[in-house]
FIVO-626825 format. One record per residue (C-alpha): residue in one letter; chain; x, y, z; residue number from 1. Coordinates in steps of 0.5 Angstrom, whole numbers, always signed. Layout:
BEGIN
(a A (X Y Z) NUM)
...
//
This chain:
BEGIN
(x A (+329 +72 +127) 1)
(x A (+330 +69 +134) 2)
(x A (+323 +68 +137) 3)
(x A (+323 +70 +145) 4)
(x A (+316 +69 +150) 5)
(x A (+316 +77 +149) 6)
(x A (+316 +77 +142) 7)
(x A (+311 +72 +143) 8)
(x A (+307 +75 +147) 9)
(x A (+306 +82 +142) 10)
(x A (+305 +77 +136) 11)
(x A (+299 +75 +141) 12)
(x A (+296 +82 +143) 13)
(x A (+296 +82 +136) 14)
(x A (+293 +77 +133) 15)
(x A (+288 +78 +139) 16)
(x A (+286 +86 +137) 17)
(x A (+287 +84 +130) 18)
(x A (+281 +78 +131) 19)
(x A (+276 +83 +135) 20)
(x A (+278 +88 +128) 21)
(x A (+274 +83 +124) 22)
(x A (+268 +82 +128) 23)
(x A (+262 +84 +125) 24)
(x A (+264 +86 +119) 25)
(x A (+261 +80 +116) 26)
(x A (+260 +72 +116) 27)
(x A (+266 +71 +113) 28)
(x A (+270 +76 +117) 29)
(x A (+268 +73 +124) 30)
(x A (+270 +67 +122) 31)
(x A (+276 +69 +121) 32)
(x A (+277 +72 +127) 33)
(x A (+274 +66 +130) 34)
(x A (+281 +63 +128) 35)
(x A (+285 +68 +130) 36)
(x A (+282 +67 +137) 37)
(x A (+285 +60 +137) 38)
(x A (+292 +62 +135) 39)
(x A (+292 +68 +140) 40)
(x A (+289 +63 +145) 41)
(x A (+295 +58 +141) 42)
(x A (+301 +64 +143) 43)
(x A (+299 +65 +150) 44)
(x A (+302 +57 +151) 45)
(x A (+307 +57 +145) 46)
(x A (+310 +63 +150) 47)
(x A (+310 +60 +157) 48)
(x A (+312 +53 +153) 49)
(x A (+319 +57 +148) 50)
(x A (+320 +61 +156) 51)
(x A (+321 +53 +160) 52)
(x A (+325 +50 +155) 53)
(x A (+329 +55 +153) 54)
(x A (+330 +58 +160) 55)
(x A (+329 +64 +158) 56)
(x A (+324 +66 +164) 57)
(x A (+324 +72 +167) 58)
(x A (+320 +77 +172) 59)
(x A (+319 +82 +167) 60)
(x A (+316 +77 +163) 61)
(x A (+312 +74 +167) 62)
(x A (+309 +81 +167) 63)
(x A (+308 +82 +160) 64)
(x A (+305 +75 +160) 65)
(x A (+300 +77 +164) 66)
(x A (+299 +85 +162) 67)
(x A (+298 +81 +155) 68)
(x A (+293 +76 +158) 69)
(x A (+289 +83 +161) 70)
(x A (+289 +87 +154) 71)
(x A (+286 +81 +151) 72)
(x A (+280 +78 +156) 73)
(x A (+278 +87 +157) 74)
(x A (+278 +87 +149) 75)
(x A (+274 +81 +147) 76)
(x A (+269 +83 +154) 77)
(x A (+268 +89 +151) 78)
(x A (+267 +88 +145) 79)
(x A (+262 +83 +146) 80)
(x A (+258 +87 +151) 81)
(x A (+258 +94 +146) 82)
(x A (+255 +89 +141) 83)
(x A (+250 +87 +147) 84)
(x A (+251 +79 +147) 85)
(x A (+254 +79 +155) 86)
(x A (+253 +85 +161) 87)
(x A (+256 +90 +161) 88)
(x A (+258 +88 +168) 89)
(x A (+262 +83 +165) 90)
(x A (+268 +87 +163) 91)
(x A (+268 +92 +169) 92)
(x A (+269 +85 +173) 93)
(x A (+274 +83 +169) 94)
(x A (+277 +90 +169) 95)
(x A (+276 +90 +176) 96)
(x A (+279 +84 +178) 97)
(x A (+285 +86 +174) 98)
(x A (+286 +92 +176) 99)
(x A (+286 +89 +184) 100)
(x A (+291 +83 +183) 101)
(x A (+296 +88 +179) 102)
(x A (+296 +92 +184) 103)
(x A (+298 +87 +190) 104)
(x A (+303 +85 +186) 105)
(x A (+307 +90 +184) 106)
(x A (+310 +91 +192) 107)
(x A (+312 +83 +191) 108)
(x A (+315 +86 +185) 109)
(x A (+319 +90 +189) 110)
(x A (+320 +86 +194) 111)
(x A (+324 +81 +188) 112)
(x A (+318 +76 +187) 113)
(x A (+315 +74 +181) 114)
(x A (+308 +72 +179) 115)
(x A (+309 +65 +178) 116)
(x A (+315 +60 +178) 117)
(x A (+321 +59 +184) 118)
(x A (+321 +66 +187) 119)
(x A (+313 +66 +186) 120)
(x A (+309 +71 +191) 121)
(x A (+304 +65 +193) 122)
(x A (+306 +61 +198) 123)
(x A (+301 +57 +200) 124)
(x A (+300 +51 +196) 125)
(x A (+292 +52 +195) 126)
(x A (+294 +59 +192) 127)
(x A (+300 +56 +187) 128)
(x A (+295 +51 +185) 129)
(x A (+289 +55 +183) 130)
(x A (+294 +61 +179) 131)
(x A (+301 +58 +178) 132)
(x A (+300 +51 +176) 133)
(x A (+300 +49 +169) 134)
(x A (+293 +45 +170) 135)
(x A (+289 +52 +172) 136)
(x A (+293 +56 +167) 137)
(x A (+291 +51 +162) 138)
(x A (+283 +51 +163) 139)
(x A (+282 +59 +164) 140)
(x A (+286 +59 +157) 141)
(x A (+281 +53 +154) 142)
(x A (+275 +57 +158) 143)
(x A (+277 +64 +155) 144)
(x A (+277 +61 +149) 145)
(x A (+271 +57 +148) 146)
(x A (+267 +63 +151) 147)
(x A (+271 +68 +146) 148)
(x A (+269 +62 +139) 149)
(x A (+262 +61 +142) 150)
(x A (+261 +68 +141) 151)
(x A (+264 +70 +135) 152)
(x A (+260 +63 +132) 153)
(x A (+254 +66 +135) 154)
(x A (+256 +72 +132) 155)
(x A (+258 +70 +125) 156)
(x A (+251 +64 +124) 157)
(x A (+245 +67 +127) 158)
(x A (+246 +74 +129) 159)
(x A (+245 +81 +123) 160)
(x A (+244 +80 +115) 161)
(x A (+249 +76 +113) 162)
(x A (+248 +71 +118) 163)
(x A (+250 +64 +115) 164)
(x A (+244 +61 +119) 165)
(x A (+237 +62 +117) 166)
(x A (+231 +65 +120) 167)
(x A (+232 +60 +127) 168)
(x A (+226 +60 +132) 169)
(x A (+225 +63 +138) 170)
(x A (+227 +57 +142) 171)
(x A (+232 +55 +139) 172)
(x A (+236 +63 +139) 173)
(x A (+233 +63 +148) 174)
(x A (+238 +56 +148) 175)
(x A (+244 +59 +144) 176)
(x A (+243 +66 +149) 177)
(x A (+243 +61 +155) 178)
(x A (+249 +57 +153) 179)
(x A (+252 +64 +152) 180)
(x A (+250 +67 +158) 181)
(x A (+253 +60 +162) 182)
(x A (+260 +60 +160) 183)
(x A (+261 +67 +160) 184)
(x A (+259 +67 +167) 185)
(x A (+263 +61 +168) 186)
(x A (+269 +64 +165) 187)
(x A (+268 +70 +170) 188)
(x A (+267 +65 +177) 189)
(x A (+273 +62 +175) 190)
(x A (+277 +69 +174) 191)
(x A (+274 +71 +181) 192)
(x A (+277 +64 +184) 193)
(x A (+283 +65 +180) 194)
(x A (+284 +72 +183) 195)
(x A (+282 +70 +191) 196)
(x A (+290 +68 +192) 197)
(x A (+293 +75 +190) 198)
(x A (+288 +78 +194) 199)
(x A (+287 +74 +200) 200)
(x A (+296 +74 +201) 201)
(x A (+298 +80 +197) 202)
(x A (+296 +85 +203) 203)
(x A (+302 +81 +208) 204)
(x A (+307 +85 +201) 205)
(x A (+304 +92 +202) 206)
(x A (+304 +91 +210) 207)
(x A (+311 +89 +210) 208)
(x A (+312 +96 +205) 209)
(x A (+309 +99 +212) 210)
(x A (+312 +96 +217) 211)
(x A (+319 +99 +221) 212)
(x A (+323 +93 +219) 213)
(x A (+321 +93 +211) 214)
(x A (+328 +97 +210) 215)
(x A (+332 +90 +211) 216)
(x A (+327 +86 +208) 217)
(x A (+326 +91 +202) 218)
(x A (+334 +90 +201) 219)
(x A (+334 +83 +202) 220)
(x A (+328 +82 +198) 221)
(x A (+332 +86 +192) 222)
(x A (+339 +83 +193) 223)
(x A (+335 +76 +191) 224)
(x A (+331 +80 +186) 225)
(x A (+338 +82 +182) 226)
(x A (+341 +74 +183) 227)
(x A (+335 +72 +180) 228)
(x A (+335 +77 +174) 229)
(x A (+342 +75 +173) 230)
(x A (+342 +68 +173) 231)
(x A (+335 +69 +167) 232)
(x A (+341 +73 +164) 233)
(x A (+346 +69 +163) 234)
(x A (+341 +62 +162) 235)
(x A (+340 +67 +156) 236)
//
């Protein structure tokens, strides 16, 4: 079978529901899905990577890139904040932020821009940099990821009758609550910072949209849309 970005991105929403599934069934069950977190977080590098060098780059899966990003943080976030070990505010941001974002891209779409990439919507470089560059994309990963594994090693060593650690102090399990706290918090300061571009210069597509002169603008926008489409297909 020829694996392309989308295939790898529905093994990755997979692997990412299949990890949740595990949790809380058990010490070794949780660890289990502690290392399914890293193979979905693995994916989500391995598509962008097959995408780049394969030249198989493609707005539609830019967008199944960044649907399955969405599938992924809201289903681990609410898990962990049903089982009580974050806020529930927690994934109502990341819901929030999501949901926002996706919004002002979709008249982008329309227009012909992609998410990221040469046709991105960012313009300006400070908003290239904190959502397109790879070194930004890279640490949200690598901060998602080792929020979501302290979590589930929380879960699977201290946490309910199989824990795989002893009785621990109060001191010792206030610590451990803190670290949690810390970088699940963290993660979502970032995902905020990360989201302030789209929402600071997605307005100007939605003004454009309105605007008198959106029907030439639409056209144009859309004939760049079709040589770009076309030129991902036949790189394919």
């Amino acid at each position: 079978m020829r694996w392309t970005p989308n295939k790898v991105t529905f093994l990755r929403v997979v692997v990412g529901f299949a990890a949740v599934c595990l949790f809380g069934r058990g010490a070794l069950a949780n660890l289990t899905a502690v290392g399914l977190t890293v193979a979905a977080i693995a994916l989500d590098a391995l598509d962008g990577h097959i995408a780049r060098k394969k030249k198989m780059a493609t707005p539609v899966g830019a967008q199944l890139d960044i649907l399955g990003d969405r599938m992924i943080e809201n289903v681990y976030f609410t898990y962990f904040a049903v089982v009580g070990m974050v806020s529930l505010w927690l994934p109502v941001l990341f819901f929030a932020r999501g949901a926002a974002t996706d919004f002002l891209r979709g008249p982008a779409m329309k227009a012909g821009y992609s998410g990221w990439g040469a046709n991105a919507m960012l313009r300006t470089w400070w908003g290239q940099a904190l959502v397109a560059s790879r070194w930004s994309r890279g640490l949200y990963a690598a901060m998602k990821c080792l929020c979501f594994c302290y979590l589930g090693l929380e879960l699977a060593l201290t946490r309910g009758p199989v824990a795989l650690v002893g009785e621990l102090t109060a001191d010792v399990h206030a610590v451990i609550r803190v670290g949690a706290h810390v970088l699940t918090w963290m993660t979502a300061a970032f995902c905020l910072v990360r989201g302030l571009p789209v929402l600071v210069e997605g307005w100007k597509y939605i003004a454009e949209g309105l605007g008198p002169a959106s029907g030439a603008k639409r056209a144009s926008s859309r004939s760049r849309f079709r040589d770009a489409k076309t030129a991902a297909q036949e790189a394919m």
